[in-house]
C-alpha positions as CSV (number, residue, x, y, z in Angstrom):
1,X,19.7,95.4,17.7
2,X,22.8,93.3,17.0
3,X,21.9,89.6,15.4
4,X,24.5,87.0,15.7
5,X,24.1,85.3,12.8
6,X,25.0,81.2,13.0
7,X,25.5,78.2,10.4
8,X,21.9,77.7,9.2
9,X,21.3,73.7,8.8
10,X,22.1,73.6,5.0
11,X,25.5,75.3,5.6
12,X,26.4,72.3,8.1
13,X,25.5,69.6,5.6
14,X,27.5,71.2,3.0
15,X,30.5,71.7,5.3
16,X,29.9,67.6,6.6
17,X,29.3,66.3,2.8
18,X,32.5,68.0,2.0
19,X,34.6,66.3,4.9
20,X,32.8,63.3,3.9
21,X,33.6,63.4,0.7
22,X,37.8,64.4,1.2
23,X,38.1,61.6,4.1
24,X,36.7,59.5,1.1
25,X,39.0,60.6,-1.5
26,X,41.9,60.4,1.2
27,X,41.4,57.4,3.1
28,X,42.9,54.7,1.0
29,X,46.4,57.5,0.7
30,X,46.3,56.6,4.4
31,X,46.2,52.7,4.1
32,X,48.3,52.6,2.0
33,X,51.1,54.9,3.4
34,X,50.4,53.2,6.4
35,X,51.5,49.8,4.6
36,X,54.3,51.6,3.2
37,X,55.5,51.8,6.7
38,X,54.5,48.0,7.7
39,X,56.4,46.9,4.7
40,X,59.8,49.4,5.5
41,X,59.6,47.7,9.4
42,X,59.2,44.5,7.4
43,X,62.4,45.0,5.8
44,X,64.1,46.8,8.1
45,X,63.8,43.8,10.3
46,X,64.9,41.3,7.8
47,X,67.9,42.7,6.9
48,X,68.9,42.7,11.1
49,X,67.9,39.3,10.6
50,X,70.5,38.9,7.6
51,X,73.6,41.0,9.6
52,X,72.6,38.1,12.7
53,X,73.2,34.8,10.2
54,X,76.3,36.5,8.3
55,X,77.9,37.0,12.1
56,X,76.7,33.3,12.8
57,X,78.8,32.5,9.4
58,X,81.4,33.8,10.4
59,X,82.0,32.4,13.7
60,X,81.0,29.2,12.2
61,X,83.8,28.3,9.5
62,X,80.9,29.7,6.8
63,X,78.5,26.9,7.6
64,X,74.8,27.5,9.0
65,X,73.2,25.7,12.1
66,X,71.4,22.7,11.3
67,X,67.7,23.9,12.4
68,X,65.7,21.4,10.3
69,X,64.2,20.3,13.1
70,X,62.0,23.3,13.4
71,X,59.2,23.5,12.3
72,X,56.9,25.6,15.1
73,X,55.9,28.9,16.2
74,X,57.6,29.2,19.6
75,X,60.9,30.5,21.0
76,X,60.1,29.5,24.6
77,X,58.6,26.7,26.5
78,X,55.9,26.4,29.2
79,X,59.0,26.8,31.5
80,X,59.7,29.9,29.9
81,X,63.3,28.0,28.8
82,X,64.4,29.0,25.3
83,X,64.0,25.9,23.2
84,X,66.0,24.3,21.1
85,X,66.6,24.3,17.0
86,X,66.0,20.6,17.2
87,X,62.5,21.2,18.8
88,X,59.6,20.4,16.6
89,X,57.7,23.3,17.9
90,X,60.8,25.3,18.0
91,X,60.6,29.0,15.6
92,X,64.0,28.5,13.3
93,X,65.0,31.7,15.0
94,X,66.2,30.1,18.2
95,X,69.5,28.9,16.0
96,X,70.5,32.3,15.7
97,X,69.6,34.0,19.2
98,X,73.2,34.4,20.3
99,X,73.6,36.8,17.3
100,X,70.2,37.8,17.1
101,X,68.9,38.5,20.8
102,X,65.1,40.0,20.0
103,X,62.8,37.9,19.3
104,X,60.6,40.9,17.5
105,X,63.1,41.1,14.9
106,X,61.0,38.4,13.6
107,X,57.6,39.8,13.5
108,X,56.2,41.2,10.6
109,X,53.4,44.5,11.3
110,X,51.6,43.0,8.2
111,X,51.7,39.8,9.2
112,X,49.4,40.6,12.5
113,X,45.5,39.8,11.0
114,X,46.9,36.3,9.1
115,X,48.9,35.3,12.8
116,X,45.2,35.8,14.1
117,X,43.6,33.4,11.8
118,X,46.5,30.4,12.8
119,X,47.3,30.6,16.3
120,X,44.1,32.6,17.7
121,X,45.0,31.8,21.4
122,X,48.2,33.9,21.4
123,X,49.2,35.9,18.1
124,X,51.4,37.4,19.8
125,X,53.7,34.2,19.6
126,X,53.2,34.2,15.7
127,X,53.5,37.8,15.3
128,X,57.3,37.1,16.4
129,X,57.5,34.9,13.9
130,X,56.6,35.5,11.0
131,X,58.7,34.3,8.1
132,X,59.4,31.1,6.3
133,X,62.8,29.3,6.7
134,X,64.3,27.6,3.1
135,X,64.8,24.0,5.3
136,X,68.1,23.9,2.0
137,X,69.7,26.2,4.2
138,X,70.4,24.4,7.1
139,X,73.6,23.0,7.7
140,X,74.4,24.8,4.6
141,X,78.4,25.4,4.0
142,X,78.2,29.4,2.4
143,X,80.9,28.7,0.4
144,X,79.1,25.5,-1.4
145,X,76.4,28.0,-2.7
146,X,77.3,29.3,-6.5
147,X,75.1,32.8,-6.2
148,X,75.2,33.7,-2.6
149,X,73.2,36.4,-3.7
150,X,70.2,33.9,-5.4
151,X,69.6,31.4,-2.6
152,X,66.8,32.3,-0.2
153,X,67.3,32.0,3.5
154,X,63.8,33.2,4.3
155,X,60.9,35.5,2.9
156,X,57.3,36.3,4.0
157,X,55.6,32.9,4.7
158,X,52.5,31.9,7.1
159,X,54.2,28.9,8.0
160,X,57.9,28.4,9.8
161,X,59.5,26.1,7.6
162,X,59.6,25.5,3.8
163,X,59.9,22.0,3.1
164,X,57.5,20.8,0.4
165,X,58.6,22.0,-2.6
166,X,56.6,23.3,-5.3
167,X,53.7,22.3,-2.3
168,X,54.6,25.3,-0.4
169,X,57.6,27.3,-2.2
170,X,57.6,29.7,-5.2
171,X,58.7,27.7,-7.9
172,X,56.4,25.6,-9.7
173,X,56.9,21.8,-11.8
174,X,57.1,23.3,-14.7
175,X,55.3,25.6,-17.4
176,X,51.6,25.2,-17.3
177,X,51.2,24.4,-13.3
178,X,51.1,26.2,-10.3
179,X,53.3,26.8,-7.1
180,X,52.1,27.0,-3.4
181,X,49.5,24.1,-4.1
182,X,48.8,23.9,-0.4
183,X,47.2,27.6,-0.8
184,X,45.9,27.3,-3.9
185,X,42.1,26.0,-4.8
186,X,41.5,22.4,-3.0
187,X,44.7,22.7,-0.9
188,X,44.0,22.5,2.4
189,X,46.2,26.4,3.9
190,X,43.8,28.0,1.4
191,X,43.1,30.5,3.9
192,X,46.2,31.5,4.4
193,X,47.1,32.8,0.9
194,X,46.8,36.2,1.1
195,X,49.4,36.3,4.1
196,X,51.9,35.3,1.7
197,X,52.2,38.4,-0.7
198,X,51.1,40.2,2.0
199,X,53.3,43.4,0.9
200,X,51.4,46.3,-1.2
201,X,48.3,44.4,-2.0
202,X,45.9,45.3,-4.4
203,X,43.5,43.2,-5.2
204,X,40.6,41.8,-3.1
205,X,40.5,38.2,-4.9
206,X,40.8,35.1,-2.8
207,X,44.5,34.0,-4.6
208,X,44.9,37.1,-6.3
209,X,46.7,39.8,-4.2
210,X,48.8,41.9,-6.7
211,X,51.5,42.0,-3.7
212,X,54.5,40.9,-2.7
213,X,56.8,38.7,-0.4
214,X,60.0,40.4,1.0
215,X,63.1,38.1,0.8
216,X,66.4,37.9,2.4
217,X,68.7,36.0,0.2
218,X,72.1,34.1,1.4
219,X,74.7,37.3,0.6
220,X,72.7,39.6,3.6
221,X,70.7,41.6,1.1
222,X,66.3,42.0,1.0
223,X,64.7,42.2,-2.5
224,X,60.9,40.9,-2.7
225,X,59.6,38.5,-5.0
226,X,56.4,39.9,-6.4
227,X,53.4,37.3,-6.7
228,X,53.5,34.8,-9.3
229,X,52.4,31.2,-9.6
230,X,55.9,30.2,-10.4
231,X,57.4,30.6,-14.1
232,X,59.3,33.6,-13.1
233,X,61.1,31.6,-9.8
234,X,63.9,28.8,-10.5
235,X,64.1,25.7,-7.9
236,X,67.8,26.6,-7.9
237,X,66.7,29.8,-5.7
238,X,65.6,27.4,-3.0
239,X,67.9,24.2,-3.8
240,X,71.2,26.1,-4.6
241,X,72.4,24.4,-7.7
242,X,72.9,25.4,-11.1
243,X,69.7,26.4,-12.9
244,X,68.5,23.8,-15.6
């Protein structure tokens, strides 16, 4: 008599230690291709963001909109009215939504789990805004800038507006201290740090991410600024004038 012959029970737990094992070995190729692709959408979208304020330039005489009165989350009101750049809730974006029509444009896909953590009632909101505004820029004249092409306009942030200095930007006071003080042990956004470098993280450590922050810079082009606690950055990147 014919005998089909089946996996005995030793053969299956081979066979499922093996998959085990190769999802193991293959899982964090996944996250991090997958991140690859957050981070390419992440620039991708900053660099429409950058072709919208060089249009607004030039239909503007080379100056930027004054939008230092931004300093919130939200494009629209309860009315569902866009609001204005003078708003204190207002997302800096709104100053450029003639050139700059989507929203979207200014969401990060890495950004999502730190939008979470702020504005739990909506992330959605936050995930449509989710970069940092250099409050120099506003009003700035293009032409007034020596190096077009190292003055920020905006980079990966948790909050809307960069205002504080050495408090919340990238440079530091000096050798020996530390930038983003707000973040850093005993400030009080220490929660927040690891949404900053949020790009191609590698370590696990509270203020320690190994990543980086993707930056669109006055002249149009994206180039990140890899974490650091602020030797490597000059104020002049933020203020504009000469380096000292």
């Amino acid at each position: 008599m014919n005998k089909n012959k089946g996996f005995t029970l030793i053969e299956l737990l081979v066979v499922i230690s093996v998959i085990s094992l190769l999802m193991a070995i293959l899982l964090p190729f996944l996250r991090k291709a997958k991140e690859a692709a957050r981070e390419v959408v992440c620039r991708s979208n900053m660099r429409g963001i950058g072709i919208g304020i060089q249009m607004c330039l030039q239909d503007n005489e080379e100056q930027m909109p004054d939008f230092s009165g931004a300093n919130g989350f939200f494009w629209y009101d309860s009315a569902g009215k866009l609001r204005k750049p003078d708003d204190f809730d207002a997302y800096w974006g709104v100053a450029f939504k003639k050139y700059i029509d989507e929203p979207k444009i200014f969401g990060c896909p890495s950004f999502r789990r730190t939008a979470e953590l702020i504005y739990p009632v909506d992330p959605d909101l936050i995930a449509q805004a989710a970069y940092g505004i250099n409050v120099n820029a506003s009003g700035i004249k293009f032409t007034n800038i020596r190096k077009p092409d190292r003055f920020i306009i905006t980079h990966d942030h948790v909050e809307p507006k960069m205002e504080q200095g050495s408090l919340d930007m990238f440079y530091n006071d000096g050798p020996g201290t530390l930038n983003l003080r707000h973040y850093r042990p005993g400030g009080e956004r220490t929660r927040f740090y690891r949404g900053i470098f949020r790009h191609n993280i590698r370590y696990s450590a509270p203020f320690r991410t190994g990543g980086r922050s993707n930056t669109l810079w006055l002249d149009g082009h994206v180039e990140p600024i890899h974490e650091t606690t602020g030797d490597d950055v000059p104020s002049s990147w933020y203020t504009g004038s000469n380096p000292t």
